[in-house]
N, C-alpha and C positions, 0 to 999 in steps of 0.2 A: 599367291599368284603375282609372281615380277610385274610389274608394270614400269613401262621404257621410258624415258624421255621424251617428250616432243623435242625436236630441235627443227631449227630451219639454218641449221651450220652446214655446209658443204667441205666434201674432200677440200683439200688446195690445191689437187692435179686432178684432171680425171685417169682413175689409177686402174686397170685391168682385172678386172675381176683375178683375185691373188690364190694359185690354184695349193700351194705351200699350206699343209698342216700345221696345227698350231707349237706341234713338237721338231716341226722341220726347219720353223722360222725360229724356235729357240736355238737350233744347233749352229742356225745360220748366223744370226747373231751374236755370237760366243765363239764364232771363226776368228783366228787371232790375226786374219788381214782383212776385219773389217776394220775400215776407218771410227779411229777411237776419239775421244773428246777433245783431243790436244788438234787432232788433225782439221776438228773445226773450228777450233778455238781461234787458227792461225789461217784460216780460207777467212773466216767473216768477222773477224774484229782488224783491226788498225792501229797503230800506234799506242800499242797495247800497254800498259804497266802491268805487273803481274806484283803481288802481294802474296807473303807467307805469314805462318803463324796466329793462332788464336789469341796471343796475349794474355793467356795463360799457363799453357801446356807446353808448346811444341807445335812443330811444322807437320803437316801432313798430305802427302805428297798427293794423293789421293784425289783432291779437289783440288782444281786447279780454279784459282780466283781477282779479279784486279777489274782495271777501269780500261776501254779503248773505244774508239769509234765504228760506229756501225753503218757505213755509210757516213753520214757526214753528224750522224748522233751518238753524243756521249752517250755510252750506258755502261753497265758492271756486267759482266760476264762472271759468270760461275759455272764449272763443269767438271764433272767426274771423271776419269781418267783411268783407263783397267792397266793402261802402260804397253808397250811393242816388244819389246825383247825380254825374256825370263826373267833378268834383273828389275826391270823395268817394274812387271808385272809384280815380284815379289817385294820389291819395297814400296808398291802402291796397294798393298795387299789384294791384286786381280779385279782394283777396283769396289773395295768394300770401304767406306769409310770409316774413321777412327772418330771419337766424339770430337775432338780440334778441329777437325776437317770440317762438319758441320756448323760450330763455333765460328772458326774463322768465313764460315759463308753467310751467317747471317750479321756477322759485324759489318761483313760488307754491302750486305743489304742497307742494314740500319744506313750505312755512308751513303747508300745510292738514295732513301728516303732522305737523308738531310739535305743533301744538295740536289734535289731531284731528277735524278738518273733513276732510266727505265732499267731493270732487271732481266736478262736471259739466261737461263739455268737449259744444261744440257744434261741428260740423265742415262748414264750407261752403266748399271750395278747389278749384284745376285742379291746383294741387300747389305745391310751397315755388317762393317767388322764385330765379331759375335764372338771374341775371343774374352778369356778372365781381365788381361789389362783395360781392353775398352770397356766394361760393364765396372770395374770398379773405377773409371774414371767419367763415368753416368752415361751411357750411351743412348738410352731412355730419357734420362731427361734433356739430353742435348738434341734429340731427334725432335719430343716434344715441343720443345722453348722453341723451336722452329718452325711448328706448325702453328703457335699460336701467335706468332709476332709476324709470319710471313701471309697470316690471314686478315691483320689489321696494318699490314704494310703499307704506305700513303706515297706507292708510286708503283706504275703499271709491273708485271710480273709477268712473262711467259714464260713458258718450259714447254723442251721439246724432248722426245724419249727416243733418242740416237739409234739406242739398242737395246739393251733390258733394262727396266724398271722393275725390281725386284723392293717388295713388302716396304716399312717406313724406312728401308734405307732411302728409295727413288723418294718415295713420300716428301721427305724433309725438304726437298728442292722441287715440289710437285705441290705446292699450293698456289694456285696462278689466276690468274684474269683469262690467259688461253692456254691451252695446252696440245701440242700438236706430236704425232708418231710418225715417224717413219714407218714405208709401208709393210715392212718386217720386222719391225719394232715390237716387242710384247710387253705386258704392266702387268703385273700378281700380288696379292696380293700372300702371294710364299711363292717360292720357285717350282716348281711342277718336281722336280727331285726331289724334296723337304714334305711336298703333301703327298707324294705317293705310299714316304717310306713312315706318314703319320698313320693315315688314311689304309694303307692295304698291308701294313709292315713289308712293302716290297719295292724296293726301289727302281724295278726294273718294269713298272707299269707306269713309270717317267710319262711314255705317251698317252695312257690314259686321263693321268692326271692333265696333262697339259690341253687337253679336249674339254675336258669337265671342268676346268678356270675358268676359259674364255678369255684368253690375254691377247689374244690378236687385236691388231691397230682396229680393223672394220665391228669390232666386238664393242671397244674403247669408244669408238662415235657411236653406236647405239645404244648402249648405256648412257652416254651424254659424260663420260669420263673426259674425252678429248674430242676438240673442234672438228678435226681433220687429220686426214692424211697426207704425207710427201711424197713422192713420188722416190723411190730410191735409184739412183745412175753414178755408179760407183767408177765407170768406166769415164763420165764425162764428170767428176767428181766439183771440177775450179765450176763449173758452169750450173752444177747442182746446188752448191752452196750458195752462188750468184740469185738460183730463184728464190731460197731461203730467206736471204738476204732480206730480197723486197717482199716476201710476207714478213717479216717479222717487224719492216718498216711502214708497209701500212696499218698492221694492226699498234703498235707504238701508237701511230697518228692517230688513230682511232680510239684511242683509249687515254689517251694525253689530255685530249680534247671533251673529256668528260669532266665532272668536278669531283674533287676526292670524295665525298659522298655518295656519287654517283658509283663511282669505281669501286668502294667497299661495300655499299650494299649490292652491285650486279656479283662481285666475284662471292660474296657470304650466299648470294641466291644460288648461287651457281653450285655449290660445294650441299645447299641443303636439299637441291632436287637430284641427288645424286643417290641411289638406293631405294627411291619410292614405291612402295609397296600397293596393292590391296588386300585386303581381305575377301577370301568368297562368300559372298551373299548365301545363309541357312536358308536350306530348299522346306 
């Protein structure tokens, strides 16, 4: 018997009861004119540098990563990127990452802990690149090394889930202090395509799968997955990122103003009351 989370977190907007099925806001999502990572990368940072390269491998286009101002605070930005036009899309493999791409996001964490810069990670993915070249160049262990270094990271962490947060690909950049969804946003732990055709050998019960995850954003706050929800306004888009903006700056403040002790053990609490169970009491 699941047993929920207590939280006392609130939406970020008060958001309309969202009448969109959990497989309708995956399609929505995966529209190739939703606004993509780049598009916020460039509404809410400033005087951006942008960084390539793991310093191992190779560049990968995939995650976009560097230092800019967020309002008037430096911090590091990192963001996945599915790409705008076919090309776009195919040489960022539709938004899957490559193990580089993870690589170079957590080097720049590591940067953003040394000089203390707060971290924002944006997450739009079906999940990490799952091809022969990325698994023989450890894609497991790159996703890994990044859950376990972005869990004892000594400088605040949010992540927000754009669009899809698909299995340890979104994961890798989904270890945080907050974590917030857009309000069409969905997190799985596998894409609803992937469990259907594990689960029923039928790929085409895609909608039932996606009912039986639970990956909607209001699923995500009551598990205690994520803080809240955004309000999505794609029409008034400069002005939606504007309110972005100032959450993302008062929780920075808010979490700044903790002591790093503080900070790693609320975000390690945070991550352990995540799945709590009971057991039923023998009658």
């Amino acid at each position: 018997m699941t047993k929920e989370r207590e939280t006392d977190t609130k939406t970020t907007d008060t958001v309309a009861q969202n009448p969109l099925s959990a497989y309708e806001r995956m399609k929505l999502v995966r529209s190739q004119n939703r606004p993509k990572g780049s598009d916020f990368v460039e509404r809410l940072f400033t005087d951006r540098i942008q960084c390539c390269g793991d310093r191992r491998f190779a560049e990968d286009p995939a995650i976009l990563a560097g230092i800019g101002y967020l309002g008037d605070r430096p911090v590091t930005y990192i963001a996945i990127d599915k790409g705008k036009d076919l090309a776009d899309r195919m040489q960022k493999h539709f938004g899957c990452p490559m193990p580089e791409g993870y690589r170079k996001a957590l080097r720049h964490m590591k940067l953003a802990e040394k000089f203390g810069r707060p971290v924002i990670a944006l997450i739009d993915t079906l999940g990490a690149y799952c091809g022969a070249d990325g698994e023989e160049r450890g894609q497991g262990q790159a996703i890994a090394e990044n859950l376990v270094e972005m869990m004892g990271l000594r400088t605040p962490v949010i992540s927000v889930v754009i669009g899809e947060g698909g299995s340890g690909g979104a994961l890798a950049l989904g270890v945080a202090d907050r974590v917030y969804m857009l309000e069409n946003a969905v997190y799985s732990v596998i894409t609803p395509d992937g469990c259907a055709s594990i689960i029923w050998k039928d790929a085409g019960r895609v909608h039932d799968a996606a009912d039986c995850l639970h990956i909607t954003a209001e699923d995500m706050v009551r598990f205690g997955v994520a803080e809240g929800i955004i309000k999505e306004d794609f029409d008034r888009f400069d002005s939606m990122c504007m309110d972005l903006k100032k959450l993302l700056l008062r929780d920075i403040d808010a979490l700044s103003s903790q002591s790093t002790t503080r900070l790693l053990k609320n975000r390690y609490n945070r991550f352990r009351r995540i799945g709590i169970f009971e057991e039923p009491q023998e009658q």
